[in-house]
N, C-alpha and C positions, 0 to 999 in steps of 0.2 A: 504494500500500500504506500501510494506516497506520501512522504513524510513522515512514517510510523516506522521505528526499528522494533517493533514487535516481531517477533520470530513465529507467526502462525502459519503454516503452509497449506493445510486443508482443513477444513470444518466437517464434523458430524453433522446430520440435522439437528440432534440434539444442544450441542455445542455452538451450531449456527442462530439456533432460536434464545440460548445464552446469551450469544453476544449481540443478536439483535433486541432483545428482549419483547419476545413475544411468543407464543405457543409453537409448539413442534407441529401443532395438524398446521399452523400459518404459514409456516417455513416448508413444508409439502402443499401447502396451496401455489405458489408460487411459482410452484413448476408444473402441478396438475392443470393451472389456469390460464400456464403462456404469459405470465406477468416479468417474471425475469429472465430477461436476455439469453441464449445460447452461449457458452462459454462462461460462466459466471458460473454452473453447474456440473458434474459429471454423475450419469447415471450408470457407469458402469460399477456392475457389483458392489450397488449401491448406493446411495446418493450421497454425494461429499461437493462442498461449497465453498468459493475464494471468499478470502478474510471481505474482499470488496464487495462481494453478493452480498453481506451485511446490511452496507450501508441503506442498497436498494428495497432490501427487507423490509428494515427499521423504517425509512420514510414511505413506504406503501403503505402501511398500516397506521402510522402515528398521524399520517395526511389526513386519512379517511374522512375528517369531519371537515376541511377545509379546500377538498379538490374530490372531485369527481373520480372515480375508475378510470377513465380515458384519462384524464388529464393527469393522475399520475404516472396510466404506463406509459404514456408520451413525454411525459417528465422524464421518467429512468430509460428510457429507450433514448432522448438526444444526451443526458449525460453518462451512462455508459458510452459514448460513442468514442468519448475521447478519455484517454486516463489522467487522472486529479482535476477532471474539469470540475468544480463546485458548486458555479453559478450556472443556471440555463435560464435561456431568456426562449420568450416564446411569444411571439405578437406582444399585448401589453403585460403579460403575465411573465413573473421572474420568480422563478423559486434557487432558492441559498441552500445547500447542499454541506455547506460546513457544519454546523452543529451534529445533524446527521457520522459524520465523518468523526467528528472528535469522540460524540457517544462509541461508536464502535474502534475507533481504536482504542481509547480506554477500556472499555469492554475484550477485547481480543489479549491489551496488555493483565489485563486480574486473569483470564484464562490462563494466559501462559505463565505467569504465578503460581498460579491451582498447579499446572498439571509439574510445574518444577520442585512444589515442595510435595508431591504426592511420589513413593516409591512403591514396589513389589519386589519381594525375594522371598525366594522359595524358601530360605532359612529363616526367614522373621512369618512368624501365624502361620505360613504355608502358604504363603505369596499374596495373603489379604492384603489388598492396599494401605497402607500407613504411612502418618504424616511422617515426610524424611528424618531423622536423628532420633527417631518416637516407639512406640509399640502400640499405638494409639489407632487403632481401626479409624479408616476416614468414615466408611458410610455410618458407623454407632455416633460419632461426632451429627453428624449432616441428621442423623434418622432422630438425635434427643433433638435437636433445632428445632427441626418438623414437628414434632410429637409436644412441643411450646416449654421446654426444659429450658430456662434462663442463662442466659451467658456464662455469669456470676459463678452459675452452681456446676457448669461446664467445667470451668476452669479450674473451679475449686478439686472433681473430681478429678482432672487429669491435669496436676499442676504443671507437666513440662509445655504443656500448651500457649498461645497466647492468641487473644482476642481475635486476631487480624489469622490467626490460623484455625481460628472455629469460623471464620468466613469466607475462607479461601478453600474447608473443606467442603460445606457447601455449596459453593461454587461449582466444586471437582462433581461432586454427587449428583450432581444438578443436570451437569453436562457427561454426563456418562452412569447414566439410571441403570441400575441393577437389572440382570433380566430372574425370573421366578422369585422364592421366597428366598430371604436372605438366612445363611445358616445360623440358629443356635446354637452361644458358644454356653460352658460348663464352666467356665471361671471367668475372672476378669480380665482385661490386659495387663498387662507388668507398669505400673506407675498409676493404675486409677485408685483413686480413694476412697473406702466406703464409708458415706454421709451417714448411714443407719440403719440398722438390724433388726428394724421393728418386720414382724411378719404380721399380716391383715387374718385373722382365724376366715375359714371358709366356712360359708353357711351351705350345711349339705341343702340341697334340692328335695323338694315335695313332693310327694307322687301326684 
């Protein structure tokens, strides 16, 4: 992208609608609807997307309430035409392409964040993803966020962490969703803290 030393060479859908910030079915609308360009996409084995189909993403959908369907794909059809053009001018109609541009290379830069502090080895869990230097499972990280577990108490359980790494695990999880149910582990990671040992008694069921 120009102007961005972000290091992202191809996007997932998943990972595209990340960095665009919008739904995965949006980011397959795009190409099921003929809305983004040829070359901006490949479908071979698969569908994977340049950091720049982003931009086009992001302003198709955030337009919606201020331009027409036509007039945005006519929008991203004269500025894809040319690379880092920003501005397209169109009879008396001018749409600004920057903001578009900075959202997503900041976005693309927090990805490649995510995916640089995230590792796998076969010797740590059994190649479950964990924050780099950690023993810290990313998705249990991303799955307490979800499930509305407070930062605070994040942290406190897994003190080698830090704030900007329970967000950048998120991020990871976010842009690379789990497929079936995720495994039940039988103890904790090495470094989580347990907050308390109260157990809830079960109320057996009534016939």
């Amino acid at each position: 992208m120009a102007g961005s030393a972000t290091v992202v060479e191809e996007l997932t859908a998943a990972e595209a609608a990340v960095v665009s910030r919008v739904s995965v079915r949006d980011v397959h609308r795009v190409i099921d609807e003929r809305i983004l360009p040829d070359g901006f996409f490949d479908s071979a084995g698969g569908r994977t997307f340049s950091g720049r189909a982003c931009v086009f993403i992001s302003f198709y959908f955030r337009a919606a309430g201020r331009l027409t369907a036509e007039e945005r794909v006519r929008a991203i059809g004269m500025a894809s035409g040319v690379a880092g053009d920003r501005v397209v001018h169109d009879g008396f109609l001018t749409i600004d392409f920057a903001p578009f541009w900075k959202d997503v290379e900041d976005g693309l830069a927090r990805l490649q964040a995510a995916r640089e502090m995230v590792m796998s080895d076969a010797e740590i869990l059994s190649g479950t993803p964990v924050v780099k230097g950690t023993r810290v499972p990313v998705y249990h990280v991303a799955a307490s966020v979800a499930a509305g577990v407070p930062v605070e108490r994040i942290l406190l359980a897994y003190p080698s962490l830090t704030a900007e790494q329970v967000e950048l695990a998120c991020l990871y999880a976010e842009a690379n969703p789990l497929r079936g149910r995720p495994r039940l582990r039988d103890s904790l990671p090495e470094n989580a803290v347990v907050l308390t040992r109260r157990r809830k008694q079960r109320i057996p069921a009534t016939a």
